[in-house]
KEDOMAR-169969 format. One record per residue: residue number from 1; residue in one letter; z, x, y of N, C-alpha, C in turn. Coordinates in steps of 0.02 Angstrom, whole numbers, plus 50000, padded with zeros to 5 digits. Layout:
N
nr	rest	n_w	n_u	n_v	ca_w	ca_u	ca_v	c_w	c_u	c_v
NUM	A	Z	X	Y	Z	X	Y	Z	X	Y;
...
//
This chain:
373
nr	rest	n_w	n_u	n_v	ca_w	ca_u	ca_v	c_w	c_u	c_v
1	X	54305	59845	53744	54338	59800	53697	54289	59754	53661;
2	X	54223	59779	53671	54166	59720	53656	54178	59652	53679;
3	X	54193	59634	53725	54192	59563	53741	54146	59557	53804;
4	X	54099	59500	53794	54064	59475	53857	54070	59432	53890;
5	X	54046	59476	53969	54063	59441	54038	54048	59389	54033;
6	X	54071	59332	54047	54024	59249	54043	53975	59271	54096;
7	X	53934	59233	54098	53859	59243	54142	53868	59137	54171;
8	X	53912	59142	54218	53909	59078	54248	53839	59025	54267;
9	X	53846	58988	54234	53764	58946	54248	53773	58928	54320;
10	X	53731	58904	54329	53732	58894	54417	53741	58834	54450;
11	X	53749	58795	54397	53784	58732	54412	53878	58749	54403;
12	X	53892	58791	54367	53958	58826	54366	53960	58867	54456;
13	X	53933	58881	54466	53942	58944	54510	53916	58899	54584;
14	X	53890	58849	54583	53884	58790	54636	53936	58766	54644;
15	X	53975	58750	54610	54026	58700	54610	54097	58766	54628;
16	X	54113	58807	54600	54152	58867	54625	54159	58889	54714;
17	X	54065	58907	54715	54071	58908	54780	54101	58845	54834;
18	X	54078	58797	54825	54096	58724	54845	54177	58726	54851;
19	X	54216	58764	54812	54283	58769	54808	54316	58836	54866;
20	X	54263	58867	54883	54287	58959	54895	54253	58945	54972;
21	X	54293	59012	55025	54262	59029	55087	54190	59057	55067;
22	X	54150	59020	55139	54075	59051	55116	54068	59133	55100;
23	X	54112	59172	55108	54108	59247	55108	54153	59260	55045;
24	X	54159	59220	55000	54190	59233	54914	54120	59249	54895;
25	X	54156	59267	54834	54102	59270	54768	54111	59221	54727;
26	X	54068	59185	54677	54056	59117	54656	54028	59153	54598;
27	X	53988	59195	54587	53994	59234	54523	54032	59271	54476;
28	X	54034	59282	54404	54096	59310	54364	54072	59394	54396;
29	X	54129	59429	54418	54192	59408	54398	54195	59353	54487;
30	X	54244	59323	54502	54248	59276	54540	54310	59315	54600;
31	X	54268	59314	54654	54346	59344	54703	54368	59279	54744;
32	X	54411	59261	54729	54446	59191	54779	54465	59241	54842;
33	X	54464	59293	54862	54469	59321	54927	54540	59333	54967;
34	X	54578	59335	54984	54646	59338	55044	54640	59257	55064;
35	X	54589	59229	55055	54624	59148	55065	54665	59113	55023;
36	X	54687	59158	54958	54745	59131	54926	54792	59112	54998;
37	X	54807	59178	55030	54855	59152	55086	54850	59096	55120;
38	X	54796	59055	55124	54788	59012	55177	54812	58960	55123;
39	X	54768	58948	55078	54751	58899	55034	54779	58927	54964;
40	X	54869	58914	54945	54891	58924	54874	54857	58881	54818;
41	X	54817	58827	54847	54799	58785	54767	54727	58807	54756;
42	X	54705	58869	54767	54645	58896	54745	54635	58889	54676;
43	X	54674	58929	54628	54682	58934	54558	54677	58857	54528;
44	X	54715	58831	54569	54708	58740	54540	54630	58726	54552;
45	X	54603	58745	54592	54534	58706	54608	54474	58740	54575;
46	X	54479	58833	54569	54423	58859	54534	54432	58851	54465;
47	X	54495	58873	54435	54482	58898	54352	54473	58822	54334;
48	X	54482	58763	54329	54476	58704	54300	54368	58706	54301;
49	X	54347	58709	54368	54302	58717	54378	54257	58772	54329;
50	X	54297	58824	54341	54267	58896	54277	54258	58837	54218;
51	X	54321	58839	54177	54336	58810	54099	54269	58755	54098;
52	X	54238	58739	54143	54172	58687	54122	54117	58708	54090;
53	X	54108	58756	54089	54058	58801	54087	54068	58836	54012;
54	X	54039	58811	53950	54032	58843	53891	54018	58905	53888;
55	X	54034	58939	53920	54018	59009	53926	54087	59067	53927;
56	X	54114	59014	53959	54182	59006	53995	54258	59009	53916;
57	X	54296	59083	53888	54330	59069	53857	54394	59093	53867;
58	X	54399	59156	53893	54448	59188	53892	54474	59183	53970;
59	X	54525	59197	53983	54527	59199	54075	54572	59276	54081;
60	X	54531	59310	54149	54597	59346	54151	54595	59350	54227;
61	X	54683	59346	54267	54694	59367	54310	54707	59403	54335;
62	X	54681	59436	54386	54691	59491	54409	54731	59477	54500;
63	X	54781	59505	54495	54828	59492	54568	54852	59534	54585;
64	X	54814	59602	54614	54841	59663	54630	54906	59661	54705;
65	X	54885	59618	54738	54920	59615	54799	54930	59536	54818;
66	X	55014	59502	54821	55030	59464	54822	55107	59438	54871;
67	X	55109	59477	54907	55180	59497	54927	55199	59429	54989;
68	X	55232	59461	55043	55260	59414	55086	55209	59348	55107;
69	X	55210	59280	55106	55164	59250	55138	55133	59224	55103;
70	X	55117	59256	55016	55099	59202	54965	55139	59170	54923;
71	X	55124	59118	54901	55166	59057	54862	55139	59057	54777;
72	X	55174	59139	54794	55161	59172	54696	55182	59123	54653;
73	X	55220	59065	54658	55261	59030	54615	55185	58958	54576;
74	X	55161	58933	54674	55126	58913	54653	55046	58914	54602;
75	X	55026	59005	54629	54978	59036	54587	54998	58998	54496;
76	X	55063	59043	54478	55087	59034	54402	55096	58962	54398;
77	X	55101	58922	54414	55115	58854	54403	55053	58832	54408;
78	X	55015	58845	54439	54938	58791	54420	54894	58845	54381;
79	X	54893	58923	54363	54876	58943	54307	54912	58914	54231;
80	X	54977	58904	54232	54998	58873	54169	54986	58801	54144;
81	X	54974	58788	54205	54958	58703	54185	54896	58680	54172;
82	X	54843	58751	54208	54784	58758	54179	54772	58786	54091;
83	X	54815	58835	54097	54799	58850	54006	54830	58793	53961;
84	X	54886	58755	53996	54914	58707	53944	54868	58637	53939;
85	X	54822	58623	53967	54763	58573	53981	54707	58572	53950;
86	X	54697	58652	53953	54625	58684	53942	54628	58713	53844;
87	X	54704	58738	53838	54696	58782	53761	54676	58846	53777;
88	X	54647	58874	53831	54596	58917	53836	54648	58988	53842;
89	X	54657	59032	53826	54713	59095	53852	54695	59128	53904;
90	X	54736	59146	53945	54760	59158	54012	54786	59213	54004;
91	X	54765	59314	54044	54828	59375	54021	54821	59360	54104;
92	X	54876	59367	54124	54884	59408	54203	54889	59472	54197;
93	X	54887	59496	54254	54895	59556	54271	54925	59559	54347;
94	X	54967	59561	54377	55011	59585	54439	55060	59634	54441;
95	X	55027	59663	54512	55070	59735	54522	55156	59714	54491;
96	X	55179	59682	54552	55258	59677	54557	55279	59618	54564;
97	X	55218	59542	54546	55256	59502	54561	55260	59444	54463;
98	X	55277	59487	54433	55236	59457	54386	55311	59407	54342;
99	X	55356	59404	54373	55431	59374	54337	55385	59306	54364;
100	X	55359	59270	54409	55346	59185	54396	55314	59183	54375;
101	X	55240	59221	54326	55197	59196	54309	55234	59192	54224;
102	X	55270	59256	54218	55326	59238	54125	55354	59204	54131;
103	X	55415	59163	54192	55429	59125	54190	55394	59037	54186;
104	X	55327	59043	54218	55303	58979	54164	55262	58988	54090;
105	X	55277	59058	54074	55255	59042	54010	55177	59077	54016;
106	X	55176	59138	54069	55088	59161	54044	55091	59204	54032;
107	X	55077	59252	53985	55053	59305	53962	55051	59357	54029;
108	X	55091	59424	54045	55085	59455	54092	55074	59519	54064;
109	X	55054	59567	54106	55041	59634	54080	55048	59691	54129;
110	X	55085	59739	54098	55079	59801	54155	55014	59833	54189;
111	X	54972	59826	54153	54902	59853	54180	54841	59813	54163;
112	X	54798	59826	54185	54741	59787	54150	54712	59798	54084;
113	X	54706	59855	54062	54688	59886	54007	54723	59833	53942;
114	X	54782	59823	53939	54819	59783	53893	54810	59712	53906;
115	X	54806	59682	53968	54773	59611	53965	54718	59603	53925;
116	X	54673	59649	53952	54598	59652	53917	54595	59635	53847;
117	X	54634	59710	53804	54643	59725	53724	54673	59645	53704;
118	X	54732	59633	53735	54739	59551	53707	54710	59506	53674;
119	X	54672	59486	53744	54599	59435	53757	54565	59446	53690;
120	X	54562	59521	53685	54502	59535	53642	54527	59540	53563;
121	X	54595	59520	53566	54632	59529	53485	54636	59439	53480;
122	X	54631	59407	53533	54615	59347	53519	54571	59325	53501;
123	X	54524	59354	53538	54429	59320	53510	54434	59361	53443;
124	X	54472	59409	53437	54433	59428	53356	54466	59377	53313;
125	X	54541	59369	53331	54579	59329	53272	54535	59253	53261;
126	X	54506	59224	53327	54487	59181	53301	54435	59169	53286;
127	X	54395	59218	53285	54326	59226	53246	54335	59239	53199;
128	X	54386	59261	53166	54408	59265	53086	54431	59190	53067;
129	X	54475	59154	53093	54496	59105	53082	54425	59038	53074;
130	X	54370	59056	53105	54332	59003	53119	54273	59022	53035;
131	X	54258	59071	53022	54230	59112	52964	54256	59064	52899;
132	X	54179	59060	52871	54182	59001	52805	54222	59078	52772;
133	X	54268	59053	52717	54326	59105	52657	54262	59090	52629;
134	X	54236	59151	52579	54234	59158	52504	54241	59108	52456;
135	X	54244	59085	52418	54275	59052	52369	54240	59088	52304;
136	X	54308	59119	52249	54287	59119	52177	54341	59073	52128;
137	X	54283	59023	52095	54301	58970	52072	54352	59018	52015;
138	X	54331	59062	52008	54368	59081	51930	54373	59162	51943;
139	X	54423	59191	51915	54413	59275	51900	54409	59276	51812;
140	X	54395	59362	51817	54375	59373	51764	54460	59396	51723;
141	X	54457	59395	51640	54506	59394	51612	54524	59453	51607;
142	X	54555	59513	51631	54556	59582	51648	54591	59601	51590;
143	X	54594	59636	51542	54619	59660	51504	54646	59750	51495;
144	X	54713	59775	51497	54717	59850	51486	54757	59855	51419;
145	X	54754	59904	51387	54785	59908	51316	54857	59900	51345;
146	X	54866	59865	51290	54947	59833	51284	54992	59919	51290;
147	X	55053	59899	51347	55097	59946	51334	55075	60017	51364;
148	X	55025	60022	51391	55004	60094	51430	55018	60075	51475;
149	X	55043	60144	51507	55052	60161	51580	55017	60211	51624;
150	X	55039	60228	51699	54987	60266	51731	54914	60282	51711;
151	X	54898	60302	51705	54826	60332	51738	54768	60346	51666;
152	X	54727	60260	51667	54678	60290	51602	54658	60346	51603;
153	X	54599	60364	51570	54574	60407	51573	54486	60377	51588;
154	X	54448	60443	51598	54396	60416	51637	54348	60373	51611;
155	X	54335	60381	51515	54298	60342	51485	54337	60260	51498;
156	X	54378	60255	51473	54428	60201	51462	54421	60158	51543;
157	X	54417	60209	51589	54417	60172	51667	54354	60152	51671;
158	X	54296	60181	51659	54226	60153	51669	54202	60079	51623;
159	X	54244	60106	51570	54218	60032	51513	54246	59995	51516;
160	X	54322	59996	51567	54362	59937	51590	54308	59891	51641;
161	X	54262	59936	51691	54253	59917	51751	54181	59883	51716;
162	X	54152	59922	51683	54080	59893	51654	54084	59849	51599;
163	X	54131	59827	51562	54147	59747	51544	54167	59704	51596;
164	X	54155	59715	51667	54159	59663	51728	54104	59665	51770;
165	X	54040	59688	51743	53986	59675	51786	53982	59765	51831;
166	X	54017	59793	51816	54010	59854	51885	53951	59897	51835;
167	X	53905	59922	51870	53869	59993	51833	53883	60026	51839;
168	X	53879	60081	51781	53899	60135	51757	53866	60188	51740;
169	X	53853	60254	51750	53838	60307	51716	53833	60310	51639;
170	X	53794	60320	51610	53766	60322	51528	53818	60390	51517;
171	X	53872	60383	51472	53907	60437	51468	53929	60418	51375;
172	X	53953	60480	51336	53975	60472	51300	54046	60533	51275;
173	X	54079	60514	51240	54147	60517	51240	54155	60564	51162;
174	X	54143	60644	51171	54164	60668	51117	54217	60705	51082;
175	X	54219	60704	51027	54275	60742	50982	54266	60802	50968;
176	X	54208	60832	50945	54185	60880	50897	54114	60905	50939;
177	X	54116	60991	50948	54051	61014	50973	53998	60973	50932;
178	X	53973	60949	50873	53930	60934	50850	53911	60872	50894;
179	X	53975	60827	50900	53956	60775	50950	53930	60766	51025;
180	X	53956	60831	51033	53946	60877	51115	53853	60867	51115;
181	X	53830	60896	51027	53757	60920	51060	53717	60838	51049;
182	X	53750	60812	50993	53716	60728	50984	53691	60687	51059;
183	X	53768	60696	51095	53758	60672	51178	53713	60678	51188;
184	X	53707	60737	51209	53676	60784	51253	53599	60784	51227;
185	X	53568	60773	51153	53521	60747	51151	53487	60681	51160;
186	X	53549	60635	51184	53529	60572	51188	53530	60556	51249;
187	X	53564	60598	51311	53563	60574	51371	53518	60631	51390;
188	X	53490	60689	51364	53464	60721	51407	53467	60777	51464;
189	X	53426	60814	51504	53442	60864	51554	53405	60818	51601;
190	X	53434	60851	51657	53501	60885	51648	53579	60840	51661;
191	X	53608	60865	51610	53680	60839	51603	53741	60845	51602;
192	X	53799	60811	51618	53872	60819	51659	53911	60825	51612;
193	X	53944	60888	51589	53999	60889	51555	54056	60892	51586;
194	X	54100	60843	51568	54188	60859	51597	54236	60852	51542;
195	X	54288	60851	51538	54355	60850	51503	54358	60789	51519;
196	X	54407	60771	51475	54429	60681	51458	54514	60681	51439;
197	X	54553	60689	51486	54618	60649	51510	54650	60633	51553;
198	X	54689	60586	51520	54702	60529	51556	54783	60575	51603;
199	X	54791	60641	51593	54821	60687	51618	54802	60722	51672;
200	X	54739	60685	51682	54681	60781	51737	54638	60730	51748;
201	X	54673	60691	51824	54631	60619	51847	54565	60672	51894;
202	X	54583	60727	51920	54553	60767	51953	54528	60845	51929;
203	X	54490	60825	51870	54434	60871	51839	54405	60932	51874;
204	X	54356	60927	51943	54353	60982	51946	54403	61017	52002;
205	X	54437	61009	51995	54505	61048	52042	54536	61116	51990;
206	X	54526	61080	51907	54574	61129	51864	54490	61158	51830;
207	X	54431	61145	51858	54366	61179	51817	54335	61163	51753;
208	X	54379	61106	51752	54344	61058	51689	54280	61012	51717;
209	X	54232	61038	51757	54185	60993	51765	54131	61052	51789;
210	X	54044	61032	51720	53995	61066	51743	53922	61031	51763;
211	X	53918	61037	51792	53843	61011	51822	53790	61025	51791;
212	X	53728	60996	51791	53659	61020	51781	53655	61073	51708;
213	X	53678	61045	51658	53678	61085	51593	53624	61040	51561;
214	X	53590	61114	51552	53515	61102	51533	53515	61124	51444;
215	X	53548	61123	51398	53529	61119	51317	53585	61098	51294;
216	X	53589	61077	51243	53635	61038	51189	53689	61099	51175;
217	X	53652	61161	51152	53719	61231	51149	53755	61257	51210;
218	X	53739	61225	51253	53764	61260	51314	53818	61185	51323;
219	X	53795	61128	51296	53843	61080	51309	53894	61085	51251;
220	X	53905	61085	51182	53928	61146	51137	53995	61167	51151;
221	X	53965	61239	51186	53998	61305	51220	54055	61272	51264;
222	X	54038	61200	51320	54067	61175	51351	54128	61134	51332;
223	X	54124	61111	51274	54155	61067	51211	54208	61102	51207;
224	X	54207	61156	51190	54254	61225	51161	54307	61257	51223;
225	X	54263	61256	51270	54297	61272	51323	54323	61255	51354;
226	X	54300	61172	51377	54352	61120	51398	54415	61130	51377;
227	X	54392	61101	51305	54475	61119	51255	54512	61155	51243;
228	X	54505	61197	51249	54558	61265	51254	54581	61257	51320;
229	X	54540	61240	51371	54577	61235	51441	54630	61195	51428;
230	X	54623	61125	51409	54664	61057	51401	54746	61089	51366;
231	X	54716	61120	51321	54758	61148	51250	54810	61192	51304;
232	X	54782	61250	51349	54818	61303	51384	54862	61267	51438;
233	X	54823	61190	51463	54864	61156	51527	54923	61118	51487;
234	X	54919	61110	51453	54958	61057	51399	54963	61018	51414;
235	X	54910	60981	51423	54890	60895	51419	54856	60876	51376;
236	X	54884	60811	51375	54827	60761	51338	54748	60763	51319;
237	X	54729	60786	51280	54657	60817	51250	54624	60753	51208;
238	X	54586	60707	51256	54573	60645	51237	54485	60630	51199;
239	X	54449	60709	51240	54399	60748	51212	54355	60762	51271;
240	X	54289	60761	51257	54244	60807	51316	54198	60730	51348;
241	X	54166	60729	51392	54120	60694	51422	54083	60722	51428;
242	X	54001	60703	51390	53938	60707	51401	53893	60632	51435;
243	X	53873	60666	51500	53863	60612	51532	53790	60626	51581;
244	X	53771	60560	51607	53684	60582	51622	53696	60586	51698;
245	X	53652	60631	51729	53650	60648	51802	53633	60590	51847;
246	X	53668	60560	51883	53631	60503	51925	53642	60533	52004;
247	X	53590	60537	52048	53596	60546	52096	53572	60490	52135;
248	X	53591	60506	52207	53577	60419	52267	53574	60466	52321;
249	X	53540	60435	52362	53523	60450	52442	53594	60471	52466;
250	X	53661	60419	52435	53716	60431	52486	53797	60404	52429;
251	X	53828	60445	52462	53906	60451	52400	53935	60402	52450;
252	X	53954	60355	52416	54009	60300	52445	54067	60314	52383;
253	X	54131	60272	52422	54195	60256	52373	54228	60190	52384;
254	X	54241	60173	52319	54262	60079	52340	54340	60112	52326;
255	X	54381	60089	52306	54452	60086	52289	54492	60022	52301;
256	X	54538	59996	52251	54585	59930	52262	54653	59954	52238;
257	X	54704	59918	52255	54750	59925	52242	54796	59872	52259;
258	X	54843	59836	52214	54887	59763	52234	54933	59783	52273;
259	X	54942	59785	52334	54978	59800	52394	55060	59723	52392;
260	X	55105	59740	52393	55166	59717	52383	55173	59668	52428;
261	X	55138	59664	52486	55128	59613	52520	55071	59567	52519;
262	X	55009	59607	52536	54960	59559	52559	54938	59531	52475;
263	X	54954	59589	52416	54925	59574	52359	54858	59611	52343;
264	X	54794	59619	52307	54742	59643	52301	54706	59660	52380;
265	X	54709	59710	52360	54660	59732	52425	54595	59785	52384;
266	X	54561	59788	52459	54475	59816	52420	54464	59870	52474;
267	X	54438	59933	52467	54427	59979	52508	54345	59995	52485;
268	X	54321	59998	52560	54250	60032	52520	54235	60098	52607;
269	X	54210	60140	52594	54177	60189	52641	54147	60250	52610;
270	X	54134	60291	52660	54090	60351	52633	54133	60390	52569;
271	X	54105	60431	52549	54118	60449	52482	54121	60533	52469;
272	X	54130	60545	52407	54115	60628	52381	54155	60652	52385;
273	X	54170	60711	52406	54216	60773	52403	54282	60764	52472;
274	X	54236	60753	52521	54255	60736	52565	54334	60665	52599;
275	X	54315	60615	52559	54352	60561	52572	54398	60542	52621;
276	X	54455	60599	52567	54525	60597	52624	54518	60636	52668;
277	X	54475	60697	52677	54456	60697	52763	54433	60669	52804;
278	X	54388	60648	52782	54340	60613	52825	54370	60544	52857;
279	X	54417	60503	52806	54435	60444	52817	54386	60381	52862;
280	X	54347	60365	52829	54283	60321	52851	54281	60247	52806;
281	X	54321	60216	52825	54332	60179	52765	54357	60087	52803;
282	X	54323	60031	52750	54347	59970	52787	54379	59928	52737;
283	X	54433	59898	52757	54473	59869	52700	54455	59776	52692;
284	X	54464	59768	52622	54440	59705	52618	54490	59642	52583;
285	X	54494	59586	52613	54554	59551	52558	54532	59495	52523;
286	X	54518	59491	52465	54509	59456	52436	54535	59364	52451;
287	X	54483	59333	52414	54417	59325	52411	54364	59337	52452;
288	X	54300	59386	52447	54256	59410	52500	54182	59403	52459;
289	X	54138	59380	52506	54079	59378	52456	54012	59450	52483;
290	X	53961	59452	52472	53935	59495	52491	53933	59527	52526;
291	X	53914	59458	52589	53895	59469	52658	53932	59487	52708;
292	X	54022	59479	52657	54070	59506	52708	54063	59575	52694;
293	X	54062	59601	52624	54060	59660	52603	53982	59706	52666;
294	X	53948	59684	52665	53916	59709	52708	53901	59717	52785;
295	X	53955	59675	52808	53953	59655	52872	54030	59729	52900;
296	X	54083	59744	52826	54132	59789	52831	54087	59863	52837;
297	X	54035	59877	52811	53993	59903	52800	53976	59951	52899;
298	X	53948	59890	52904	53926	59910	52942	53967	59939	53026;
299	X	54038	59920	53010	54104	59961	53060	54120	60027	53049;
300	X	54086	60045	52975	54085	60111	52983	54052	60172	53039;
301	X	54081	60217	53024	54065	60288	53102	53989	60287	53070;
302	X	53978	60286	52979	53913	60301	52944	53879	60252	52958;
303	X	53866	60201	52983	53852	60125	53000	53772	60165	52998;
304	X	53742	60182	53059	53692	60195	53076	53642	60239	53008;
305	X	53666	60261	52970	53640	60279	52901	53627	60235	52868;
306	X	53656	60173	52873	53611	60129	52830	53564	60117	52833;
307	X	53539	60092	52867	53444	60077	52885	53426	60131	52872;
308	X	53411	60189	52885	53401	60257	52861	53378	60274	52941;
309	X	53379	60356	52918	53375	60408	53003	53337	60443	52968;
310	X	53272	60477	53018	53234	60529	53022	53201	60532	52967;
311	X	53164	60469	52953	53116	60469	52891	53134	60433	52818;
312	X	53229	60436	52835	53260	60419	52753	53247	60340	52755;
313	X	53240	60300	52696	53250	60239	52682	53293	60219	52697;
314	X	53301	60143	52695	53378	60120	52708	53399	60121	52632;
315	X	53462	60124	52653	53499	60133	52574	53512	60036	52545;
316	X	53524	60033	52474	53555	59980	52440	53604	59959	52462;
317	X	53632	59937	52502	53698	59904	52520	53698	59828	52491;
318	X	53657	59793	52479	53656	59742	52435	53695	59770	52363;
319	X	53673	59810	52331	53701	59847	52260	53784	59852	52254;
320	X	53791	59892	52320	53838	59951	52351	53894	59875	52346;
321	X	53864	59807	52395	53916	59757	52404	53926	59717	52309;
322	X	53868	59728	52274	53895	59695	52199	53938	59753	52173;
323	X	53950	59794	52188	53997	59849	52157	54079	59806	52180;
324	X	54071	59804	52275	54132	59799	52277	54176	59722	52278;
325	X	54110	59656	52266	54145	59606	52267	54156	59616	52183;
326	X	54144	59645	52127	54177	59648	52049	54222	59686	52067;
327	X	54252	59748	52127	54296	59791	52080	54338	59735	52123;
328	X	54346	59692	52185	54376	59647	52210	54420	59600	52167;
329	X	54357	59583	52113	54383	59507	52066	54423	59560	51990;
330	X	54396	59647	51990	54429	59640	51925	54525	59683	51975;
331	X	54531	59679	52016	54586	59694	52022	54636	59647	52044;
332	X	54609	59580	52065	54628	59527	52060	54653	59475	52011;
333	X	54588	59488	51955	54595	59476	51887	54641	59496	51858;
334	X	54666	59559	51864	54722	59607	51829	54795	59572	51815;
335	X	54790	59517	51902	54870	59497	51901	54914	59548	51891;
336	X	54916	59600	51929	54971	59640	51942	54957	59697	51871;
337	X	54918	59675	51815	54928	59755	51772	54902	59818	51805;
338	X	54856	59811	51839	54817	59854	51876	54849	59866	51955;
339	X	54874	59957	51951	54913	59951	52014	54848	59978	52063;
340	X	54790	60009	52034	54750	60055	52097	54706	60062	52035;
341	X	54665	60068	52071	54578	60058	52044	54545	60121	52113;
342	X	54515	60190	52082	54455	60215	52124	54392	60257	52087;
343	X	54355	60217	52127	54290	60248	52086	54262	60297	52161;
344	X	54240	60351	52143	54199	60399	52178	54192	60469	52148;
345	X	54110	60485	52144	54077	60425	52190	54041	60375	52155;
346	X	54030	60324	52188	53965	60301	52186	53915	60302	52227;
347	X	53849	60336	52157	53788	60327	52193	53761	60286	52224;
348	X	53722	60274	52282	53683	60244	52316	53612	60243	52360;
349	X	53579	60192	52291	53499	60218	52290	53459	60209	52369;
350	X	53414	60204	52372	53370	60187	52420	53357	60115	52411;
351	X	53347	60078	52447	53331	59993	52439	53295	59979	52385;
352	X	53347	59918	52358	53316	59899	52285	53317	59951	52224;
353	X	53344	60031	52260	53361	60050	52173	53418	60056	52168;
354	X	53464	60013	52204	53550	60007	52156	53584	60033	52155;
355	X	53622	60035	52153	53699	60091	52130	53745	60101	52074;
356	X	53765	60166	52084	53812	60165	52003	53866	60198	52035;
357	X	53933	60196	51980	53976	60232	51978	53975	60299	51939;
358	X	53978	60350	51952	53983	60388	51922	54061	60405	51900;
359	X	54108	60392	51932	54173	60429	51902	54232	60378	51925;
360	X	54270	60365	51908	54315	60310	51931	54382	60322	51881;
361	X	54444	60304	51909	54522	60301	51880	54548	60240	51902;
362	X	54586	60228	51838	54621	60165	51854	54682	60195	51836;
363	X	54747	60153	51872	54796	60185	51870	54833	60104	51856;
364	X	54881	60106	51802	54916	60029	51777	54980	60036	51797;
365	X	54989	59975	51808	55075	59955	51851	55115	59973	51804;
366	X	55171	60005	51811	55229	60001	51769	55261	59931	51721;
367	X	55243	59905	51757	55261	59833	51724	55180	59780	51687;
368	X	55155	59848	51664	55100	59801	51631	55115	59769	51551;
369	X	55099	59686	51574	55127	59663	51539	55062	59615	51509;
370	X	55019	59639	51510	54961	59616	51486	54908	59638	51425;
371	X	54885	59574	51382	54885	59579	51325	54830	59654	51317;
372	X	54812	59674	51222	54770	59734	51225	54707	59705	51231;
373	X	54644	59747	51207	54591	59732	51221	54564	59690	51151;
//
């Protein structure tokens, strides 16, 4: 459950023993021994003694055998009056005698396993609770064309995200093969042709997407062919994407979406083809600043890839976290026009060379009621 044993100082564990038969243990974990039977105000005399000891947070009891002859009532009564003194939480655990320790009010459990998980949903809650928030003084003014619905398209989604600080892939957006080869001389080989609508959020599934095209006629040829595809699917033919190859050590995916309850939420984990199998992913709620973004980072199964393995660099996760505290503030920003925001992948360089998005969809609320651009 990741939680650690206190390590009793020995002025803690002096004063315990001082309380216990010389043949107890005075170290965590602590056995008060079968002299409960003799002596019921044990619990009154050690755990007050424990709770001194800064080391000292969580308590758990363990009372496997308690039957004829002990004064179970008094156990739960000076454990409760200990947690109500102390603040400190208290799970029991007893076989069969565990109705007096609920009846004053302690936390009981069928097994130990679930006392434990408790304890340990406590220390996390309040290690969240104790954690300086984020603060963004301001968001950004999010803008989607007035009156659209569902699902931009991919140019339209990138230049939404890269008028908010996110990087982007050098891509350009054509009409006409002639424009196909202009691209394609301006971004170069080798280069990414895909189809462009806002109909076909998932390009290469229907074969509208080619890799590593090495001349301007071959990007052209691609122009032509896209479109007739678009033309034969009968969708929206918004035109072709000529776009520059960016590769990274490693494919991550951020994704947001305004969740009906909590409101904006932020997803970031491993990335590519893969995603929804793999499911490797940590969710984030706004307001979050870097260091949370990288601290989510690192709960991933991929965790250990960051620093790098077997020679690789560590990757940009500094970059990787400015990707996801903007797509954070622009889906926040949105105020509800923006129902889901995903970019993947994004590249991710080796330390200090950065990251980009290469491909990303935004998908707008039905009720977008926000002004055009």
């Amino acid at each position: 459950m990741g939680l650690q044993l206190a390590q009793l100082s020995p002025a803690t564990q002096a004063d315990v023993a001082s309380k216990l038969p010389g043949f107890a243990t005075a170290s965590n974990p602590i056995d008060v021994t079968a002299a409960l039977l003799t002596n019921s105000g044990l619990f009154g005399d050690v755990l007050p003694a424990v709770a001194q000891d800064p080391a000292a947070d969580l308590f758990f009891l363990n009372i496997p055998v308690a039957g004829a002859g002990y004064d179970v009532d008094r156990f739960a009564r000076d454990a409760a009056a200990f947690e109500a003194s102390t603040g400190k939480p208290v799970a029991a655990w007893q076989d069969n005698v565990a109705t007096p320790f609920s009846a004053h009010g302690l936390a009981t459990f069928p097994n130990e396993g679930e006392a434990i998980a408790v304890l340990a949903q406590v220390a996390g809650h309040t290690e969240l609770l104790r954690e300086s928030r984020a603060i963004w003084p301001s968001l950004p003014k999010v803008q989607v064309p007035a009156g659209a619905q569902g699902f931009l398209n991919e140019v339209d989604s990138l230049n939404l995200l890269a008028r908010h600080g996110v990087p982007t892939v050098p891509m350009h957006l054509c009409r006409t093969a002639d424009e196909a080869r202009a691209a394609f001389d301006a971004i170069g080989a080798p280069a990414v042709v895909k189809a462009c609508s806002a109909e076909v959020p998932h390009k290469s599934e229907h074969g509208l997407e080619a890799l590593n095209v090495q001349t301007r006629e071959q990007a052209a040829e691609l122009f032509e062919r896209f479109g007739a595809k678009m033309d034969e699917m009968g969708v929206q033919r918004d035109g072709v994407i000529v776009a520059a190859t960016r590769k990274g050590q490693r494919e991550f995916m951020v994704g947001a979406r305004m969740d009906p309850i909590f409101g904006p939420l932020v997803v970031v984990g491993d990335g590519g083809k893969y995603v929804e199998t793999l499911k490797d992913c940590a969710v984030l709620l706004p307001p979050f600043s870097n260091s949370d973004v990288q601290a989510a980072l690192r709960t991933l199964r991929i965790a250990p890839l960051l620093d790098g393995v077997r020679g690789e660099p560590p990757l940009d996760i500094q970059a990787l976290a400015d990707i996801v505290v903007a797509v954070g503030r622009v889906i926040a920003g949105a105020h509800g026009a923006i129902a889901s925001l995903d970019l993947n992948p994004v590249m991710v360089g080796a330390a200090s060379q950065g990251a980009v998005v290469v491909d990303a969809l935004v998908d707008l609320s039905k009720t977008n009621a926000i002004s055009a651009f």
